[in-house]
N, C-alpha and C positions, 0 to 999 in steps of 0.2 A: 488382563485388565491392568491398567497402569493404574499407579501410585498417584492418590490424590493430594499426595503432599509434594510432588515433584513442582519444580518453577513453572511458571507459564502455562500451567493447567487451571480449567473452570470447570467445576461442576454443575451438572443440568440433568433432564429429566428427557426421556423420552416423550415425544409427544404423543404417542401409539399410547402405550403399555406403563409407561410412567418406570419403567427402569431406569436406575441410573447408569450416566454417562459422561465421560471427560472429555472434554473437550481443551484441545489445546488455542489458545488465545486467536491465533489467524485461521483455525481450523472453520468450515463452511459447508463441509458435506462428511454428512456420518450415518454409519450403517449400527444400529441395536443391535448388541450380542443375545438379544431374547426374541426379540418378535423380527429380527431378521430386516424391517422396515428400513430403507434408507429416505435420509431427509438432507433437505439442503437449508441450511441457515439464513435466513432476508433478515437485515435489520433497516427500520425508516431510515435512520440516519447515520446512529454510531451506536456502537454497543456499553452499556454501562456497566460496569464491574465493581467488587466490594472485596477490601482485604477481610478476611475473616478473624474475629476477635474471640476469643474464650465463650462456648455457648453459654454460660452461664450468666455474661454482660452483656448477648445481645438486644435482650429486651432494652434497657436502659440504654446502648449504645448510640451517640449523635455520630453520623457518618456525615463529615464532609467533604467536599470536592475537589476534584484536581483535574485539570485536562493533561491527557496525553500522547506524545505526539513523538512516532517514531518513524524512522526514514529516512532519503537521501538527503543532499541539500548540495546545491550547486551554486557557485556563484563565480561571473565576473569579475578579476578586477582588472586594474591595469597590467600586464596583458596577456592575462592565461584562463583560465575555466576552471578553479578549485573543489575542490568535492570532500565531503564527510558524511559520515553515517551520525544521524543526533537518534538520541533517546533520550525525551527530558518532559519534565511532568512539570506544572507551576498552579497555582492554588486559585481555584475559578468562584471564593469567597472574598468578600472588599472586608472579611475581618484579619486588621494587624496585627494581631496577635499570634495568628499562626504560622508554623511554617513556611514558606514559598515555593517549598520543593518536596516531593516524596523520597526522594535521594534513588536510592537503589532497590528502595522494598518490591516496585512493581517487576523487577527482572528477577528478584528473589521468591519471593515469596505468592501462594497461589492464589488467582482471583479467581471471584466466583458470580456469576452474574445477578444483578438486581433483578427481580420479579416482582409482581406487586404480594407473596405472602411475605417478602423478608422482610425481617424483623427490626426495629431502629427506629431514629429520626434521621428524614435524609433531608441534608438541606439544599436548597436549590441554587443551582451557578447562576452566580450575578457578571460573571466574564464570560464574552463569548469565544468561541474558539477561536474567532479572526485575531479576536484582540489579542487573545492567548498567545496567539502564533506570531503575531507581529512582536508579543512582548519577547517570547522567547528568542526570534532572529537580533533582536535589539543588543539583549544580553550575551549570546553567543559572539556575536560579531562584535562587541567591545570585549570581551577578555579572548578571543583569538586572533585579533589583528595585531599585526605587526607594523603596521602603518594606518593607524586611528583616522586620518586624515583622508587617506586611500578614497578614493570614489570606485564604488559596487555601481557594474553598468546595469546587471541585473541579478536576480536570485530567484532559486526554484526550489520547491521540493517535490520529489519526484519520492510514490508508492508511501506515502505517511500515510499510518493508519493514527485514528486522531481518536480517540475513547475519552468518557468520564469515568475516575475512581475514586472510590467512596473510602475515605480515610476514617478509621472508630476512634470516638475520643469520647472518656468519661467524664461526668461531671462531679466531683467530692469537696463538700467544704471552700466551693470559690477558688477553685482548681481545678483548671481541664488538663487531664490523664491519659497520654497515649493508653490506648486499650490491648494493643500487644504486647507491647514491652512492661506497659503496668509502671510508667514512670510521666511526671511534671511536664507538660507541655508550656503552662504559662498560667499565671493569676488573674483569673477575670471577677468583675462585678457583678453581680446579679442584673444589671442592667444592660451588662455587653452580654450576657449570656440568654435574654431574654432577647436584644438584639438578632442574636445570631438564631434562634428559637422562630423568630415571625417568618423568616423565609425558609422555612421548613415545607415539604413537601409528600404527598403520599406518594410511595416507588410504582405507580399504575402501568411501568415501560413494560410491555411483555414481546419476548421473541417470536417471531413470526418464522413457519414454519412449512418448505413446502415439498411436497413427495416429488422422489427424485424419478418421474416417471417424465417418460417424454411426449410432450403433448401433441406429436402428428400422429405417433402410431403404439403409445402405451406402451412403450419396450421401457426397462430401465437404464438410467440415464449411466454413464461412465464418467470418472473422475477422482481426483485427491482429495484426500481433507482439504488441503488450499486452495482447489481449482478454484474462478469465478467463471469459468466456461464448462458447461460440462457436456458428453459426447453420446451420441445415440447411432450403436454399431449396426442398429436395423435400416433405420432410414437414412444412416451417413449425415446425420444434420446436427449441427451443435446450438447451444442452448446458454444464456445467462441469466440471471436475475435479475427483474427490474420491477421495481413498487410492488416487491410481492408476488410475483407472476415470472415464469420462463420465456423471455424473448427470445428469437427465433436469431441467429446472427449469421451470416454470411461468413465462408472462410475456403480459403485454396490450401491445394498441398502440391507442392513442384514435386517434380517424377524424381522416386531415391534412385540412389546408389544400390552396390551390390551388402546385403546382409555382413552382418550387423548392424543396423542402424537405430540413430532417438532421433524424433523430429522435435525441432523446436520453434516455441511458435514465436513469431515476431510479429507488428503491428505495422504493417504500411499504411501509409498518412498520405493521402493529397491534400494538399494547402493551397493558399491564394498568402499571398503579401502586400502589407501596405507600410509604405516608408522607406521600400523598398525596391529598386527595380528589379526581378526579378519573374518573370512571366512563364518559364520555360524550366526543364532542365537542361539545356544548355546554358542557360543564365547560372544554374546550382553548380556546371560542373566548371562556368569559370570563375564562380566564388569560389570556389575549392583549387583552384588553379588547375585543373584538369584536360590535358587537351581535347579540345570538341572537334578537331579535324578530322574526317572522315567518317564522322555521326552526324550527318543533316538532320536523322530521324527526332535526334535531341531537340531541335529546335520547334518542332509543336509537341512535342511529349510535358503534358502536366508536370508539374515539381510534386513529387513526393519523397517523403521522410519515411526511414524505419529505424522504429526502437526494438527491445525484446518486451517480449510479450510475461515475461517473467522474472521478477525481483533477483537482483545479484551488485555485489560490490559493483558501487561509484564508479568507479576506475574502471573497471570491464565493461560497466552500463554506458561509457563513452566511448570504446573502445567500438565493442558488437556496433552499435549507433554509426560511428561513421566508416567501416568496414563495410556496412550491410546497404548502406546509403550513397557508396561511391557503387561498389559494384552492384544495385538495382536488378536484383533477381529476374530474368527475363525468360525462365524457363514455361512449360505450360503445365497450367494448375486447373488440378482436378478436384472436384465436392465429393470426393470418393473418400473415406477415412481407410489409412493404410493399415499393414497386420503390424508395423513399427510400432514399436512404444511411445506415444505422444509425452512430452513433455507437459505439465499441466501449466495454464495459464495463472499465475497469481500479481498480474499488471495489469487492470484496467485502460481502456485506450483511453479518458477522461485523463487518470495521470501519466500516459506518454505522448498527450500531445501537451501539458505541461510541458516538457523538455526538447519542445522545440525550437525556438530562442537557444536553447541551451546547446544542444545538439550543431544549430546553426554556427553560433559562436566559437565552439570545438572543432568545424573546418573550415573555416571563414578564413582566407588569406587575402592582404593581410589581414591581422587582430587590430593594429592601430586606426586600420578604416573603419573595420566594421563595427568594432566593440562603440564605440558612441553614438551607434545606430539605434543599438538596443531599445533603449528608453522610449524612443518615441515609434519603435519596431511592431506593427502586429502582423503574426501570421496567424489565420486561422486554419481550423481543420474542416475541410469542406466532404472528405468523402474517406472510409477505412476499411480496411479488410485484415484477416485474421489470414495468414499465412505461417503453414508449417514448413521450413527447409531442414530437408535430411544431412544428420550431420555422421559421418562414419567412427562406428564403435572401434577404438584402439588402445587398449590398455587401461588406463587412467583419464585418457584425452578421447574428447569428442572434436572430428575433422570435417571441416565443409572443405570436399576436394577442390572445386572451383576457385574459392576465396581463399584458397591458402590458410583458413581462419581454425587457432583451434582452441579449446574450450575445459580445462580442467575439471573433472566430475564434483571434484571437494566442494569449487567455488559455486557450485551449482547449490551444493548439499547445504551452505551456510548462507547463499541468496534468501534460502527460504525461511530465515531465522529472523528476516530482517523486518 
């Protein structure tokens, strides 16, 4: 059993048998140490979380809001494709009085999710998470630029998981009281504290919760804590959540290598462009400057993109991208699931075709042509598939013999952190 005091853990309830359970913050499938059940986590939108204050102030406790918002972020400028990892929280209440930022507590200290018995006032966000995110790109991008002036042709964020958390603050004598630390937040009126009081809300959010069984043939389903796909070794057919329910998803696996093998899944993308000429893969491989003599074939083959199918440093997230996307995996894929260890999927293809602009802009030559494309640039995602490529077990590194491409275990191990 893990420590419920460790970072990045939430407490919950079994929905079986009502034992308790930890759950680590991007975790999504879990199995009960008592009644054996395994479940997969749905939430409508985004999940809400509470730092935990002293039980003894939680009755009295006003918990207010913050959104947060962690993951890639990519941008253009003049003329390169910059990347960082942001984790950053900003206050989704229009009261000035309080903070603007939770600082670090969210990566320190453990959250627990709201349900409608927890205890408090919670008050309700008057920011919504657009504005949130636009305010935070704002902020970020004036105190990390180097040239303030600079024109950003575009920006992305790729695999942001976006939450509300509910910050405790006490009320004593016309002073609101951080309720962990048990110290001065700021002097309000009874009339700003009555303010802050009317948008008050009852916590009614409850998790939604669905047995990890496979809805063709009742086997149970396979997967990590992080998967969003998860695998059914009876009928070979995978499975994601969508409003509550197991959607049925389409996916190939190219023929492995010789053992030891991990397959990982990456996300192939067909698109259409507009503002663009680009019709073909032949059109992609001479954006990329790539010669297309003696490939005709290139020239009716759709353009597609592939990202990975699984969160990992920026830098490697650009790298896999157009590695995987010059050389267009053409082997024959099978709906067979192999005895290899699947890599679990924790990327969404909603946030990898976000990073298509992105991805483009990464092998576009020149940059000076295309990068002022961007702006008025759409490509959409017209058709996807979930593909596993076999990468060979060697030591510390994972090898796609083909693509010469190879893959560190560690960077794998702290993708998932992210």
């Amino acid at each position: 059993m893990k420590n419920y005091n460790s970072a990045w853990q939430v407490a919950h309830q079994c929905p079986q048998c009502g034992a308790p359970v930890v759950l680590e913050e991007s975790d999504r499938l879990f199995s009960c140490l008592y009644c054996k059940v395994r479940n997969y986590l749905a939430s409508r939108d985004y999940c809400r979380y509470y730092l935990s204050p002293p039980a003894s102030l939680l009755k009295d406790t006003i918990f207010v809001p913050y959104w947060r918002f962690k993951g890639m972020v990519f941008s253009c400028e003049p003329y390169e494709v910059k990347e960082k990892i942001l984790d950053a929280t900003l206050l989704a209440s229009r009261q000035s009085r309080l903070p603007l930022s939770l600082g670090l507590r969210p990566q320190v200290l453990p959250l627990r999710f709201v349900s409608p018995d927890t205890e408090g006032t919670f008050i309700a966000a008057q920011l919504s998470s657009e504005t949130a995110l636009a305010s935070i790109e704002v902020q970020h991008t004036s105190v990390e630029s180097t040239s303030p002036g600079e024109n950003i042709f575009h920006k992305a964020f790729i695999g942001e998981a976006i939450s509300l958390i509910y910050a405790p603050l006490t009320v004593r004598e016309g002073v609101l009281n951080d309720a962990i630390l048990n110290r001065p937040v700021a002097s309000v009126s009874q009339e700003e504290i009555e303010g802050l009081l009317s948008s008050s809300q009852h916590p009614d959010w409850q998790m939604s919760f669905v047995p990890a069984l496979c809805p063709n043939c009742g086997w149970d389903l396979q997967g990590e804590r992080d998967s969003l796909v998860l695998l059914c070794s009876n009928c070979d057919s995978a499975w994601e959540a969508s409003q509550g329910t197991l959607k049925r998803l389409e996916f190939g696996v190219t023929s492995t290598v010789e053992a030891p093998v991990t397959c990982l899944p990456f996300w192939r993308m067909i698109v259409a462009c507009e503002g663009l000429t680009m019709k073909s893969h032949a059109d992609l491989a001479r954006l990329m400057n790539v010669p297309v003599m003696g490939k005709p074939e290139w020239e009716s083959q759709s353009i597609s993109f592939w990202s990975p199918a699984f969160k990992i440093n920026p830098v490697l997230f650009l790298r896999l991208s157009q590695q995987v996307t010059v050389f267009q995996p053409k082997e024959e894929m099978k709906q067979a699931l192999p005895e290899s260890p699947l890599y679990p999927v924790n990327l969404p293809v909603s946030e990898a075709a976000e990073s298509l602009k992105i991805i483009l802009a990464h092998i576009a030559v020149p940059k000076k042509k295309y990068f002022p494309l961007l702006p008025e640039m759409s490509i959409r995602l017209k058709e996807s598939l979930l593909v596993y490529l076999p990468f060979r077990e060697r030591g510390s590194e994972l090898i796609h013999v083909q693509m010469n491409l190879s893959i560190n275990r560690n960077t794998l191990t702290f993708g998932r952190s992210l």
